[in-house]
C-alpha positions in Angstrom: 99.3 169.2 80.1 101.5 167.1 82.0 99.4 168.0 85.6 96.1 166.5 83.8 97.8 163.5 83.4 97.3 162.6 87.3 93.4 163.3 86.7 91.5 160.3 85.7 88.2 159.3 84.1 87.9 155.3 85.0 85.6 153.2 82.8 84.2 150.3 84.4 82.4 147.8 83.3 79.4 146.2 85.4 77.9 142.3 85.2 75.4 142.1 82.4 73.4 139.6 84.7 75.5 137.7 86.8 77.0 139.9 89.8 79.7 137.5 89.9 80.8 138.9 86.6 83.0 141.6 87.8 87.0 141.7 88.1 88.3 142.3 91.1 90.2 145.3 89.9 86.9 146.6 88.7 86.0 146.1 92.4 89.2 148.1 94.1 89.0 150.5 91.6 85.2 151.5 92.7 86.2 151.5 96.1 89.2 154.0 95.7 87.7 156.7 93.3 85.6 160.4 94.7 82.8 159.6 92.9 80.5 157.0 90.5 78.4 158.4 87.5 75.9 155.7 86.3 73.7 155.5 83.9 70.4 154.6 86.7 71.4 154.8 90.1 69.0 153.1 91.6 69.9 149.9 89.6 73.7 150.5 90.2 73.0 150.9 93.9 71.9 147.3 94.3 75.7 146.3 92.8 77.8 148.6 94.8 75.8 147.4 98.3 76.5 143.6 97.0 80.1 144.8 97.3 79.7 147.2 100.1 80.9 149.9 98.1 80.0 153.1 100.1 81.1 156.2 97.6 79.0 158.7 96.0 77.0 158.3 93.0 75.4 160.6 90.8 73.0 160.2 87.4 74.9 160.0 83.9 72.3 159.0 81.5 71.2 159.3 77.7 68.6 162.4 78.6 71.2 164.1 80.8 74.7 163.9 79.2 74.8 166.7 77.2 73.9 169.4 80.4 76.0 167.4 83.2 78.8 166.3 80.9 80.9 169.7 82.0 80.7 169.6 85.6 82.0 166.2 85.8 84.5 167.4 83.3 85.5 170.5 86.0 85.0 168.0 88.9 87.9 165.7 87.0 89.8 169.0 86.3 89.9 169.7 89.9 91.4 166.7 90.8 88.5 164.3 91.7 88.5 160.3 90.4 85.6 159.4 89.1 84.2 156.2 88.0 81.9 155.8 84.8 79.7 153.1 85.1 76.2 152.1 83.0 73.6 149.8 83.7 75.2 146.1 82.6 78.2 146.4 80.3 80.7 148.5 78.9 80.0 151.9 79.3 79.4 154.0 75.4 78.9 150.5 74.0 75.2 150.9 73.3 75.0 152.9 76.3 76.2 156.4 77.5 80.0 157.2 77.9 81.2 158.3 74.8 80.7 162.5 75.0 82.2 162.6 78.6 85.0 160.2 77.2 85.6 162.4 74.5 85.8 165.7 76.5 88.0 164.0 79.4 90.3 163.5 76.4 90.3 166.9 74.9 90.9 167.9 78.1 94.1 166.5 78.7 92.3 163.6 81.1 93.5 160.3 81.4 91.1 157.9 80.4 91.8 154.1 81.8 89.0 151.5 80.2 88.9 148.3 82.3 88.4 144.7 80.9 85.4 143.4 81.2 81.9 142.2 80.5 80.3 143.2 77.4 77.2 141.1 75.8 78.7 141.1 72.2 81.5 139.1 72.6 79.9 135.7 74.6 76.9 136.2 72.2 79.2 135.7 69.0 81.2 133.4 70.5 78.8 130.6 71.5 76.6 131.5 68.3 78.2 128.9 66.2 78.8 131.8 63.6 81.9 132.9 62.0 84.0 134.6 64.4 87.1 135.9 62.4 85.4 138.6 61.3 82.2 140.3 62.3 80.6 144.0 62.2 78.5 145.2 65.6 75.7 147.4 64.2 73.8 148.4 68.3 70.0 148.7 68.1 68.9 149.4 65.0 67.5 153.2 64.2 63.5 153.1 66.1 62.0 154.8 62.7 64.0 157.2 60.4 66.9 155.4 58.7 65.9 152.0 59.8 65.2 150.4 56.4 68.3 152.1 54.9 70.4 150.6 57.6 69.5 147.0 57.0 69.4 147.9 53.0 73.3 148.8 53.9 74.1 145.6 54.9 72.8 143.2 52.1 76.1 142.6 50.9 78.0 142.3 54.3 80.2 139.3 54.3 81.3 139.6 58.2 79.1 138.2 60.7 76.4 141.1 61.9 75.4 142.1 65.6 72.2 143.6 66.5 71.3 144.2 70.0 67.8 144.7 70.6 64.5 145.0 73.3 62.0 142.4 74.0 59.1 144.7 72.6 60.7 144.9 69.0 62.5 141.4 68.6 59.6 140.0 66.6 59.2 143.1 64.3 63.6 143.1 63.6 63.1 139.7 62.6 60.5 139.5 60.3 62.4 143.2 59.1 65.3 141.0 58.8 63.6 137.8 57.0 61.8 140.3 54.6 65.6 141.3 53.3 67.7 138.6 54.0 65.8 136.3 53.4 63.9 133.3 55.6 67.0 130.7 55.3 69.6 133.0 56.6 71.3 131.3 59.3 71.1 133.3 62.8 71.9 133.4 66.8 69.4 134.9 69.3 70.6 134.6 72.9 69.0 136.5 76.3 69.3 136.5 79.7 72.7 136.0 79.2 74.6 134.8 82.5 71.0 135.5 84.1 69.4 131.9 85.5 66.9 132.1 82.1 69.5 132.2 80.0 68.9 130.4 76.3 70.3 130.9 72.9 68.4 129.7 70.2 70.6 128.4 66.7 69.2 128.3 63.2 67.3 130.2 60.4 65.4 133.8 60.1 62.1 131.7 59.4 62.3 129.3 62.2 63.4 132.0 64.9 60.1 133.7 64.4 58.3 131.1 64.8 59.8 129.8 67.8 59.8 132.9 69.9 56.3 134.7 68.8 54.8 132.3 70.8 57.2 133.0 73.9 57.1 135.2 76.8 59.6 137.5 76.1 61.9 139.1 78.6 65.8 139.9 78.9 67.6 142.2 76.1 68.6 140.2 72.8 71.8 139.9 70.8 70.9 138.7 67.1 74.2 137.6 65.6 73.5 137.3 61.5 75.5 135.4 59.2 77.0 137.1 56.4 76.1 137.3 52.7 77.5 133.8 51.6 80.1 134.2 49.1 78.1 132.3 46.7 74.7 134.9 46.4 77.8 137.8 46.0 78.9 135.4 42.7 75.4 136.3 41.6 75.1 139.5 41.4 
């Protein structure tokens, strides 16, 4: 037990848009390790040559994870430091990360998370929304379960966090409207720390309206007020 200890699974997190967005630790850390799992290669590629990091890197994505995730597991066993990195982010925050995570830990691994960039947290932040408490819900299910989730969250009080893809903004929102209701107040931002970046501030009905007729491009973050205390009085 105490020999895996000096084997370690590092968790890195990458610049959602911005390359300048990365620690420096994040940086020396990269540099130092055996090897760098990413979620596509060929986009992390482009970061690691912006920093002239020159260390191998393999595929660790959604439609591989479950068949790779033990030989990276024996790789870290046999005394190799490897890096886990995903597109833009924090790795198995929306993204890939957690099964490897989980089995580095079962096997004794030492698992070291660095600080860093994460979408959520900016998006929240500058939404103008209650920030005390909140409740980050990912992309919402494509087709089975999708209703039911949103149904579970008609009585959430905490401030809600969707993430979600150009292609299906329009349909969450009016999905969102339909049960929420069109005064709702909400947050959209994209592009975020990208040279496009915008964050629009206001109600379900008036978001649709003001980016159905927009070229869309960029991943979202909805942030979605909670139930106001006053409907909950009602029921």
């Amino acid at each position: 037990m105490g020999d895996n200890l000096s084997k370690i699974l590092y968790v890195i997190p990458t610049p959602i848009g911005n390359l300048k967005d990365i620690t420096l630790r994040a940086i020396e850390v990269l540099k130092s390790v055996d090897l760098i799992i990413a979620e596509d290669t060929r986009n992390s590629k482009k970061l690691l040559s912006h920093y002239e990091i020159n260390v191998p890197i393999k595929s660790y994505h959604m439609y591989n994870e479950h068949t790779k995730v033990n030989f990276f597991i024996d790789k870290l066993l046999n005394g190799e430091k490897i890096a886990l990195i995903s597109d833009a982010g924090t790795p198995s925050i929306s993204d890939p990360g957690f099964l490897i995570i989980r089995e580095a830990i079962k096997n004794k691994i030492k698992v070291e998370c660095l600080p860093g960039a994460t979408a959520l947290i900016p998006a929240i932040v500058s939404s103008g929304l209650s920030t005390e408490r909140f409740v980050f819900e990912g992309f919402l299910p494509s087709k089975k379960g999708r209703k039911s989730r949103i149904k579970s969250l008609l009585t959430e009080k905490r401030t809600i966090i969707f993430y979600e893809s150009p292609h299906k903004i329009i349909k969450t929102l009016n999905e969102l409207k339909k049960y929420f209701g069109d005064r709702r107040k909400i947050s959209i931002s994209r592009e975020m720390t990208k040279i496009f970046e915008e964050t629009f501030r206001g109600n379900l009905e008036d978001s649709i309206l003001y980016f159905e007729n927009k070229k869309l491009k960029g991943e979202f973050v909805i942030c979605l007020s909670g139930t106001p205390r006053k409907e909950n009085e009602l029921e």
